[in-house]
N, C-alpha and C positions, 0 to 999 in steps of 0.2 A: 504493500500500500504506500510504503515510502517512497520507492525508488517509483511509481505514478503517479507521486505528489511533486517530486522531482520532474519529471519527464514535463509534467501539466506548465510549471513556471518556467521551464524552459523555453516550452515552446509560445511563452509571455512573451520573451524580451530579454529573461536574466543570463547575464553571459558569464559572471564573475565564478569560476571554479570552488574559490574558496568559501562562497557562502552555501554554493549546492552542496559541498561535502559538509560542511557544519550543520545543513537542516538533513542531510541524510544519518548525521551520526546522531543529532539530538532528539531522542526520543518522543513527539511531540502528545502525546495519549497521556505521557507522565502528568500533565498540567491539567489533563479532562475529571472532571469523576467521572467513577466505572459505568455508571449507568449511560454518561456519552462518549464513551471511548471511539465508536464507530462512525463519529464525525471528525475525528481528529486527522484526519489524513485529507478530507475534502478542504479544496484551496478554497475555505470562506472564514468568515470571521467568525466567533461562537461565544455566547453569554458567558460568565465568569462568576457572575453573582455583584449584587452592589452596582449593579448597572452598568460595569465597566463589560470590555471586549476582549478573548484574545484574537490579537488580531489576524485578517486573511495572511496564510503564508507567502502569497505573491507582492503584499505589502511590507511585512518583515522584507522580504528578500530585495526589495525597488526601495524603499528607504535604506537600507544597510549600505547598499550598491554605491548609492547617492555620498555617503557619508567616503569611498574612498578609503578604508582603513589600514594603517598601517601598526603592525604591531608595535605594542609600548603606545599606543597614541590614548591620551585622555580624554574617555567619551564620558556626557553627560547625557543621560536617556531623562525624560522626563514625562512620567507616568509608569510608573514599573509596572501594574497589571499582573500578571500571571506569571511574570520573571522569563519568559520566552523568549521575548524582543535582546533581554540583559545577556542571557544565556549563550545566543548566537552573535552577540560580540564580543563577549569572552571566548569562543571557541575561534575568531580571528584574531586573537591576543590581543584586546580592548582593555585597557584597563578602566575600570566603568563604576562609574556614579549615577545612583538611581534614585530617583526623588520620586515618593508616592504620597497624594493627596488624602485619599479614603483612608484612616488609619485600619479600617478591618483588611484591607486587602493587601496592607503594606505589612501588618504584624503578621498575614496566613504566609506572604512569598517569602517573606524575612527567615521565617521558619521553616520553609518548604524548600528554598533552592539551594544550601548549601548540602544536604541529603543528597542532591545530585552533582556534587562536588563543584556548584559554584557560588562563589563568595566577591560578589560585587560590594561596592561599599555603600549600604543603603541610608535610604534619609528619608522623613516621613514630613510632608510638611507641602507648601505653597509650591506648584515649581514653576507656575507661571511667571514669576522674577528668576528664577534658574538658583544657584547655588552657588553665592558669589565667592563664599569664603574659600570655596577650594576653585574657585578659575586664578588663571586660564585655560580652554579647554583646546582641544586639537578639533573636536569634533561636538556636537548637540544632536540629539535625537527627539523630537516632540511626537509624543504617542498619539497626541491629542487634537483634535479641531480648535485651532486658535482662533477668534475674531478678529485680530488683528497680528501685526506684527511687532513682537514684543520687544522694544529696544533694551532692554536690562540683556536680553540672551545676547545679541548681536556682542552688548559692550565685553561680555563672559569669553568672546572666543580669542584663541591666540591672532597673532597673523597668519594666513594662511590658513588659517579654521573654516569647517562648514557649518553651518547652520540648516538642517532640515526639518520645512516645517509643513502642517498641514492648516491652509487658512481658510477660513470661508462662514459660512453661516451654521449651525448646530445639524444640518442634515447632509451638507458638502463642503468640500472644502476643493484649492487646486493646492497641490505640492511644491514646495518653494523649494530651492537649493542657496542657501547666500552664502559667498563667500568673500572673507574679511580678506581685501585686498593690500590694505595697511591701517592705518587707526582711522580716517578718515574717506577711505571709499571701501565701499562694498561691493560684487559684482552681483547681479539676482535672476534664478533662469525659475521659469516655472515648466510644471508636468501636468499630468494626467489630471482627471478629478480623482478622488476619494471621497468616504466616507466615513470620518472618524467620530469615537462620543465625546462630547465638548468638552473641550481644555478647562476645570477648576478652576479658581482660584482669583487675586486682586486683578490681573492682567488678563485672565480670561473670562470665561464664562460666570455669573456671580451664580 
């Protein structure tokens, strides 16, 4: 079921080797209860509980892509969720910061994903301003539908940092790539639409 959940995002668009072997090695079922274990391989997005998503694997894998990653590089994810998204940039050697809003979903992954031998450095709290005290980051990852474009992250990224975001209204959003050109220009391409559940917090969704 893996290796046609592979084959399916393939034949998407994703061409990066190293994130098809990390969703092929990461067990994705791990993250479902047993009673939907038999959705875990279909390329869509699936309840979590608390209203959050994990989200479609063809998203993991098109935002990952986006971010460019090079090992040792300091990602900030923001929305941890189901620890899935955290998990497949640690298997690209991300060293990764994970900020979750909902405290019940952040205390279940806090406890759940180091069991599967990863240990992201997690934070429970706003992430719509990002998490300044440990920037600058190489990389951002926003799990979330942002309304806008949140200049606190922009300020978070090193030079040469990406910024991917997903903007739009609580039902779409388009996918943004920004990246910090030097302290005073940024470059901005957008993608696809998406779908994401709205960004929490001061800077996002109230």
């Amino acid at each position: 079921m893996r290796k046609l959940l592979i084959k399916e995002i393939v034949a998407k668009g994703i061409k990066d080797r190293r994130i098809l072997d990390a969703m092929m090695k990461l067990p994705r079922h791990f993250f479902f209860d047993d009673i939907f274990v038999s959705h875990a391989y279909e390329d869509k997005a699936f309840p979590i509980g608390q209203g959050q998503t994990i989200s479609q694997p063809y998203t993991v894998a098109f935002q990952t892509e986006l971010l460019e990653i090079q090992p040792g590089d300091k990602i900030l994810e923001i929305g941890t969720g189901s620890g899935y998204q955290a998990a497949i940039l640690m298997e690209l050697g991300a060293d990764v910061y994970t900020i979750e809003y909902n405290e019940v979903l952040y205390k279940k992954t806090k406890s759940f994903l180091p069991n599967l031998g990863y240990r992201p450095k997690f934070f429970h709290g706003d992430g719509s301003k990002g998490l300044p005290q440990h920037a600058p980051y190489d990389g951002i990852i926003v799990t979330a539908g942002a309304p806008t474009l949140p200049q606190d992250l922009v300020k978070q990224l090193k030079v040469g940092g990406k910024l991917i975001i997903p903007v739009g209204n609580d039902k779409t959003q388009v996918m943004y790539r920004l990246k910090k050109i030097d302290e005073n220009k940024i470059s901005k391409k957008a993608f696809n639409n998406f779908s994401f559940v709205p960004l929490r917090g001061e800077k996002g969704w109230k």
